[in-house]
MINUPA-731725 format. One record per residue (C-alpha): residue number from 1; x, y, z. Coordinates in steps of 0.05 Angstrom, whole numbers, plus 5000, padded with zeros to 4 digits. Each point is the difference from the previous one (the first is absolute). Example, Ala and Ser with C-alpha at 12.3 -4.5 7.8 and 13.67 -1.06 7.14 Angstrom:
<rs>
{1; {5246; 4910; 5156}};
{2; {5027; 5069; 4987}};
</rs>
This chain:
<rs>
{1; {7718; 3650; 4902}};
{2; {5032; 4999; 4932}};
{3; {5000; 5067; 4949}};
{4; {4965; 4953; 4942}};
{5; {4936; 4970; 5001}};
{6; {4959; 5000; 4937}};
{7; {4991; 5069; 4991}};
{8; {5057; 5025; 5054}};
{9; {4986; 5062; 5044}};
{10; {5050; 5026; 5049}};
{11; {5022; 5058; 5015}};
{12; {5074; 4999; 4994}};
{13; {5040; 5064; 5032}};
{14; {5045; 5037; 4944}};
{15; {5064; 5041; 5014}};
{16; {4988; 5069; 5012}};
{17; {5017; 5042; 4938}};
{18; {4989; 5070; 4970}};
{19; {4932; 5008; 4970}};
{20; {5003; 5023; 4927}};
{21; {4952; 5051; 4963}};
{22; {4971; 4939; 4959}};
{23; {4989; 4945; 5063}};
{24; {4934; 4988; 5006}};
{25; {4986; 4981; 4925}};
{26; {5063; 4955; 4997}};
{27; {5001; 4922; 5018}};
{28; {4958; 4985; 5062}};
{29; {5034; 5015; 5061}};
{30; {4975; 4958; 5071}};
{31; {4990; 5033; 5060}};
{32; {5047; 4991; 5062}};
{33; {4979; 4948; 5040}};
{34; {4965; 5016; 5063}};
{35; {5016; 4982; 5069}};
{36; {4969; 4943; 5031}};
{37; {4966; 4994; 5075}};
{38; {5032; 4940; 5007}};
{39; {5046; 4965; 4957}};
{40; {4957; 4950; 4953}};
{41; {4932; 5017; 5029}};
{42; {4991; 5066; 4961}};
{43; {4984; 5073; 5021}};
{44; {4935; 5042; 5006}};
{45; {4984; 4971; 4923}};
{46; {5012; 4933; 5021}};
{47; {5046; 4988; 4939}};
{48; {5051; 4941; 5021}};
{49; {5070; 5007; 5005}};
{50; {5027; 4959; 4942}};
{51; {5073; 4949; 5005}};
{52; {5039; 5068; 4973}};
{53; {4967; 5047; 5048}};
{54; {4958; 5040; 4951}};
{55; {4926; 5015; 5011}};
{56; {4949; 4947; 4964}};
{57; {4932; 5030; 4981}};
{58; {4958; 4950; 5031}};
{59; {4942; 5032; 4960}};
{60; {5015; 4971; 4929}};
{61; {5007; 4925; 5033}};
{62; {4939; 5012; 5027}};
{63; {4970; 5017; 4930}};
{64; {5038; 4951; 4964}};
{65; {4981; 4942; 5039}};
{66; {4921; 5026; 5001}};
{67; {5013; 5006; 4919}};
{68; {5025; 4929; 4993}};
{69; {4940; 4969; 5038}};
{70; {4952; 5036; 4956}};
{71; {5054; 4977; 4928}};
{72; {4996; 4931; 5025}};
{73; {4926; 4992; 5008}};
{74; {4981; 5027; 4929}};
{75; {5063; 4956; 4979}};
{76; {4979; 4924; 5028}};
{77; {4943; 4991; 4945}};
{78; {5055; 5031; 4936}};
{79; {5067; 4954; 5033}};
{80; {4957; 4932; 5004}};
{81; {4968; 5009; 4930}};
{82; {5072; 5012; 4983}};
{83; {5026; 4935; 5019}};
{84; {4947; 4959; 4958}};
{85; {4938; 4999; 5054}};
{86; {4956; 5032; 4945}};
{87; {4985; 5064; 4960}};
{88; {4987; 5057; 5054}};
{89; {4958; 5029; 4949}};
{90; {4971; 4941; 4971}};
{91; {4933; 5006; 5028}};
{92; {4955; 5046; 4973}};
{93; {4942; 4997; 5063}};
{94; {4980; 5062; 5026}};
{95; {5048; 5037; 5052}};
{96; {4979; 4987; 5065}};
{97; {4994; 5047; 5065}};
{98; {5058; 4975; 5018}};
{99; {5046; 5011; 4937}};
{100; {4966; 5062; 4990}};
{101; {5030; 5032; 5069}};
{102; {5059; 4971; 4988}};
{103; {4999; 5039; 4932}};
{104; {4993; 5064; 5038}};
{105; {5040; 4994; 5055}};
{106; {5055; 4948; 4991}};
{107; {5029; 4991; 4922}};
{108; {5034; 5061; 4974}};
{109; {5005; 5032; 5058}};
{110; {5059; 4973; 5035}};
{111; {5049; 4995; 4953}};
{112; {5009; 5078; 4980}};
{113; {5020; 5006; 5088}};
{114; {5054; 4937; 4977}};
{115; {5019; 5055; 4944}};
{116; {5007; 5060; 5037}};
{117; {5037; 4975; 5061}};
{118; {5050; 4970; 4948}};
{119; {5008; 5073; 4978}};
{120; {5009; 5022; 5069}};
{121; {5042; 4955; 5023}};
{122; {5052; 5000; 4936}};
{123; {5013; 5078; 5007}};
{124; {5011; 4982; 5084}};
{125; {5055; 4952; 4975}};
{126; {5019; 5037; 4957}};
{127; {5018; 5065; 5053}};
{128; {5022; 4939; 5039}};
{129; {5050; 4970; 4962}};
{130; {5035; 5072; 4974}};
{131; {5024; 5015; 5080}};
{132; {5031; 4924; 4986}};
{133; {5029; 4992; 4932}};
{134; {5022; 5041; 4953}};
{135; {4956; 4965; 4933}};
{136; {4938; 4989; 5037}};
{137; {4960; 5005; 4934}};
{138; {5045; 4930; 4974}};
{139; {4980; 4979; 5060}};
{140; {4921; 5009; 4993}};
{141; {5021; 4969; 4928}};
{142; {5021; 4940; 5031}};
{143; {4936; 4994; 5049}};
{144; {4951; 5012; 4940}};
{145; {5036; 4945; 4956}};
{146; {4998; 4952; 5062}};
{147; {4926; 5015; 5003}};
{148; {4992; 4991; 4927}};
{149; {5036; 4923; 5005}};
{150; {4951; 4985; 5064}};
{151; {4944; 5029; 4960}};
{152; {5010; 4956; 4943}};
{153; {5014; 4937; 5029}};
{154; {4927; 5016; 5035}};
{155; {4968; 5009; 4938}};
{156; {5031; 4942; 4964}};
{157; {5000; 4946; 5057}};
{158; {4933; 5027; 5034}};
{159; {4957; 5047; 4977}};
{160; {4990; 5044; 4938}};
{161; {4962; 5058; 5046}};
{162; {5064; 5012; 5030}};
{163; {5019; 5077; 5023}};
{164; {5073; 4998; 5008}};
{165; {5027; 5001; 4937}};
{166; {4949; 5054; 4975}};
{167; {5038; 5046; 5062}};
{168; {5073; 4985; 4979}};
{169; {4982; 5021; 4928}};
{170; {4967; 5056; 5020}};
{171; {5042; 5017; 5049}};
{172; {5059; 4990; 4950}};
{173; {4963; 5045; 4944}};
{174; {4969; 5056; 5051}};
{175; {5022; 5005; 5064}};
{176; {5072; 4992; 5000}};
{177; {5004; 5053; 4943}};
{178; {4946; 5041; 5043}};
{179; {5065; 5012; 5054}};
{180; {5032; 5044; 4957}};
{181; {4942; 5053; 4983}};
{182; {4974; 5053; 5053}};
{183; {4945; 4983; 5049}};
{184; {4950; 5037; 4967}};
{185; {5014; 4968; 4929}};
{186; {4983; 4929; 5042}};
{187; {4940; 5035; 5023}};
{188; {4971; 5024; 4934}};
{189; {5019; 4931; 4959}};
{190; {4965; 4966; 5065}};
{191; {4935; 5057; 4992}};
{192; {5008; 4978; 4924}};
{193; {5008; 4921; 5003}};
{194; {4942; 4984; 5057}};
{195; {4938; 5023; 4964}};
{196; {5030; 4991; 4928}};
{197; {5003; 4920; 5013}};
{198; {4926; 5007; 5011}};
{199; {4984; 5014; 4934}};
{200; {5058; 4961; 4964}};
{201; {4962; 4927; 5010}};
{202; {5014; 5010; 5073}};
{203; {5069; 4980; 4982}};
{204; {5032; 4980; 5069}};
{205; {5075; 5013; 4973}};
{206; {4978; 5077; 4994}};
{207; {4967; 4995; 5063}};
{208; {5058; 4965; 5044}};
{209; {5055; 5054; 4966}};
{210; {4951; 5054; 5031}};
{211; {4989; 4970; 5068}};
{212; {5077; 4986; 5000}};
{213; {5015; 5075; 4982}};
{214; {4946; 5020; 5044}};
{215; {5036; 4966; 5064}};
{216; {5067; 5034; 4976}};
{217; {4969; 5064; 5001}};
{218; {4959; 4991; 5076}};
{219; {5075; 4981; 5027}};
{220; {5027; 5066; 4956}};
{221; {4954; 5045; 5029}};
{222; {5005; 4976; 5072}};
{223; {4938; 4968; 5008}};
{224; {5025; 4936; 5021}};
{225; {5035; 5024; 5050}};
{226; {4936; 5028; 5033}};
{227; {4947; 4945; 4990}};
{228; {5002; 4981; 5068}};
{229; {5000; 5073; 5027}};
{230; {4937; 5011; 4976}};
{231; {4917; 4992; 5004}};
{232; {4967; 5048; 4976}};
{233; {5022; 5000; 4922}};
{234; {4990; 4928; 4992}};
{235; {4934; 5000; 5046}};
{236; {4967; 5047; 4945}};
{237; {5040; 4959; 4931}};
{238; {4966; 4938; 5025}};
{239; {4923; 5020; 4999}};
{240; {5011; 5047; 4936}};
{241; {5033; 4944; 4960}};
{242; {4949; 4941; 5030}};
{243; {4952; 5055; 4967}};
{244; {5039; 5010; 4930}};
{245; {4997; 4921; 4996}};
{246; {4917; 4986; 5014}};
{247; {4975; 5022; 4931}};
{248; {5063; 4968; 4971}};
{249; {4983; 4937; 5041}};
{250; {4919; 5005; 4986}};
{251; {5017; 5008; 4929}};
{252; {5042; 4938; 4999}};
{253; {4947; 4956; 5033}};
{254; {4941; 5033; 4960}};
{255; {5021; 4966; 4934}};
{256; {5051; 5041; 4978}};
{257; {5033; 4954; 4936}};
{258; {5071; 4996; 4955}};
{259; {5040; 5065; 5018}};
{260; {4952; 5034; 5038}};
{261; {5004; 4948; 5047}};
{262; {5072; 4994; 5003}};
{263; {4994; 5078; 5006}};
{264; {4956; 4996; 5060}};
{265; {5033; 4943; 5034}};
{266; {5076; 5034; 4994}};
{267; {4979; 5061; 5022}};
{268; {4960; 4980; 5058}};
{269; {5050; 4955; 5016}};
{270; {5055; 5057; 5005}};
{271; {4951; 5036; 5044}};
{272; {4980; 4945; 5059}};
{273; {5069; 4990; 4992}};
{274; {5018; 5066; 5020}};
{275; {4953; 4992; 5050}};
{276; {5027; 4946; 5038}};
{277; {5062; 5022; 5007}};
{278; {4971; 5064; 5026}};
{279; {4958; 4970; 5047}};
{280; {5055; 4951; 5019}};
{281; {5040; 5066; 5017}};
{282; {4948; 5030; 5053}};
{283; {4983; 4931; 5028}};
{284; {5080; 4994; 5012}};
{285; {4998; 5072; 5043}};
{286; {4946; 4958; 5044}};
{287; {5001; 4951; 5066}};
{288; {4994; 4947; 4934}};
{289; {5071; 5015; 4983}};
{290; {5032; 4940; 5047}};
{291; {4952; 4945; 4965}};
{292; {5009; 5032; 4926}};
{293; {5071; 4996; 5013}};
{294; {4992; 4930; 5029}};
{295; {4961; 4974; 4941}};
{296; {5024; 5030; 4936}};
{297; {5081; 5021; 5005}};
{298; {5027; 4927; 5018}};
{299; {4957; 4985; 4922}};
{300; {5033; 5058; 4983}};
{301; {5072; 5002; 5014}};
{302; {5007; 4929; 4969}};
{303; {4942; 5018; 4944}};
{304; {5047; 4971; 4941}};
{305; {5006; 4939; 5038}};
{306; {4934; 5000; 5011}};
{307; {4976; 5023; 4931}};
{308; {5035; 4938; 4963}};
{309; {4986; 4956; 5058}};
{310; {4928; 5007; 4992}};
{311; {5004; 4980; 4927}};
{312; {5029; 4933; 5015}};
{313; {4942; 4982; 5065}};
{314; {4943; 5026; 4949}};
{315; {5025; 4949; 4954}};
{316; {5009; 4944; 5051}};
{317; {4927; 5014; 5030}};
{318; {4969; 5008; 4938}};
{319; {5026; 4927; 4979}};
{320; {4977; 4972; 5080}};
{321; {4924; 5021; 4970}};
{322; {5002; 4985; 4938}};
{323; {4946; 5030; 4965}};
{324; {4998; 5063; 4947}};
{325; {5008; 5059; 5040}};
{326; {4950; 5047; 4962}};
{327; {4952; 4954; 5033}};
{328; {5031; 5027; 5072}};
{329; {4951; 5037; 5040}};
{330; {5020; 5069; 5040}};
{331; {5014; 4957; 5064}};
{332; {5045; 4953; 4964}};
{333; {5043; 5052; 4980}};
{334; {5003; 5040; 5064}};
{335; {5014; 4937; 5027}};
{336; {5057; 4981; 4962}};
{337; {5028; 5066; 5008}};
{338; {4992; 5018; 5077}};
{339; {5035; 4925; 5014}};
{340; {5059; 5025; 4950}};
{341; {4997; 5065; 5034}};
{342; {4997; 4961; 5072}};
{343; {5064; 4953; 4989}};
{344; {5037; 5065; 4961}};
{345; {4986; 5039; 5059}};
{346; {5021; 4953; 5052}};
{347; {5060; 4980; 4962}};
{348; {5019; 5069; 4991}};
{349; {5000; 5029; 5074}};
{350; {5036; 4940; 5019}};
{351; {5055; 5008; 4947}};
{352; {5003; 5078; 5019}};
{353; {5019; 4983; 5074}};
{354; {5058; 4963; 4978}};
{355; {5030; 5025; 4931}};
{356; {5004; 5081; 4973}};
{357; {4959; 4991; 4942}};
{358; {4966; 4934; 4967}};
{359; {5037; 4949; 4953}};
{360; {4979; 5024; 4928}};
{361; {5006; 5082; 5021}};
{362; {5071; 4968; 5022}};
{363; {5020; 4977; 4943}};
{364; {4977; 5059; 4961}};
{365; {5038; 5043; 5038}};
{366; {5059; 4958; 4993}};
{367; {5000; 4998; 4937}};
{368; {4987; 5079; 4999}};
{369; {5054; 5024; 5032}};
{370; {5056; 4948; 4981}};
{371; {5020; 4982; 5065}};
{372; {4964; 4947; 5063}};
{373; {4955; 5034; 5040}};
{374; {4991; 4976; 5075}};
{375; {4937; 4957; 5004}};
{376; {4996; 4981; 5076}};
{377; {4987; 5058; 5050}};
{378; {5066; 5022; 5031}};
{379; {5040; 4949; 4963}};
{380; {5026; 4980; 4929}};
</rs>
């Protein structure tokens, strides 16, 4: 298994040195990797062993690939108005049941887990890469600008909605300046920039640079490193946050209008987020582990593959029907998306037996660090 996926999150070992006064509030620093039961079947955690021996934290596949089913089914309606099926928002019917619970459960709510696992996994690489080159910050320059150029050829070929460019920017304007400043000066900006976009239009460039500092700080602080050592902590987040989010969420659904609503649906959104990834976390520390794993970290080791992949079989079903799709019902769209998910899936644990990483993470990480990676398992 390769270092890079689309948010990369090893745990690379560092050479030993003398601790200064000031350590813990410089750049983030990774944790030694930790030995495995068996070499690439992962210890007590179950974290897999990856192609360079360190320790992957099977957890934030797990997440990721959970997060990109939930982006792609509030996505199919937005991608095939985009490619001249109709107006997503042309119709001006009532909302049905159907739309409405997908207002409360589904849009908003995956993309801010997208946003903080990019966070998290930048300041990983970014420990990572400073036990392996001596620049490693040119070298997260060169994987944001990548991003940036993959970005915009999605938005300009594609689809306008596209999230990839908005992360290279902000990455480029926040987080790589971010390494530089003490953990708790990511912390406070991130305690700053989360709530603040609430009430600034809901703007999501405020919102991404504080999920994106948030992530840095969680890897910072250690927290990463204990997600999977852990119940209790996120056993009592999940309930407290599902509980933040219900008056946000009635709100939302009881008329709320203009900024209020945007208000309402931002902030509850941050919330059920937070509460899926905490309930994803105590679900992972049960007998459900094997099939979570099974399910969602094949979507999630390849999830920029899968990401822009999904754009292009939106578009090509949406022409196979035909018809506008604000006019789609609920089971159209979970239709479209579990067969994208289905074929994604399949595709991706087949690739995963044979080659380190998929073809686009690949490329990126090509690209990234100047130099070929090995593709195929135990080869070149």
């Amino acid at each position: 298994m390769s270092d890079e996926t689309l948010f990369p999150h090893v745990r690379a070992p560092k050479p030993a040195r003398r601790r200064r006064p000031d350590d813990s509030d410089s750049a983030p620093s990774v944790p030694p990797a930790r030995p495995l039961d068996r070499p690439g079947t992962g210890g007590p955690s179950g974290s897999a062993a990856t192609s360079g021996g360190r320790v992957r934290i099977v957890a934030l596949d797990v997440i990721r690939g959970f997060a990109l089913c939930g982006i792609l089914v509030a996505n199919v309606q937005p991608i095939a108005a985009a490619g001249g099926f109709g107006d997503v928002l042309a119709s001006d019917r009532p909302a049905s049941q159907g739309e409405m619970w997908m207002g409360l459960l589904v849009e908003q709510r995956f993309f801010p887990i997208f946003s903080l696992l990019f966070g998290i996994g930048f300041s990983l690489l970014l420990g990572s890469a400073a036990g392996r080159t001596a620049r490693p910050r040119l070298m997260l320059l060169r994987r944001l600008l990548v991003l940036l150029a993959l970005g915009l050829a999605h938005f300009l070929l594609l689809w306008l909605g596209d999230i990839l460019s908005t992360y290279a920017v902000v990455g480029l304007l926040v987080l790589l300046p971010s390494s530089w400043l003490p953990r708790w000066a990511v912390a406070a900006l991130a305690a700053v920039l989360i709530p603040a976009s609430l009430f600034v239009h809901a703007d999501r460039f405020v919102l991404i640079a504080g999920l994106f500092l948030l992530g840095s700080a969680l890897v910072r602080y250690g927290v990463v490193d204990r997600l999977e050592r852990s119940t209790r902590v996120p056993a009592v987040l999940a309930p407290a946050l599902a509980a933040g989010a219900a008056p946000l969420a009635w709100w939302q659904a009881d008329g709320a209008s203009g900024s209020s609503f945007t208000v309402a649906m931002s902030g509850a959104g941050l919330l059920i987020a937070g509460a899926y990834v905490c309930t994803m976390l105590v679900l992972l520390r049960t007998s459900l582990r094997p099939v979570l794993r099974a399910v969602f970290a094949p979507l999630g080791r390849m999830a920029l593959t899968n990401y822009l992949s999904a754009t292009v079989l939106v578009l090509a079903i949406a022409h196979i029907i035909g018809t506008s799709p604000h006019t789609w019902p609920l089971t159209t769209i979970l239709l479209i998306a579990g067969a994208i998910l289905t074929v994604q899936w399949g595709w991706s644990t087949l690739w995963l037996r044979r080659y380190t990483q998929g073809p686009l993470e690949w490329l990126w990480r090509w690209a990234t660090w100047a130099r070929r990676p090995p593709l195929r398992r135990g080869g070149s």
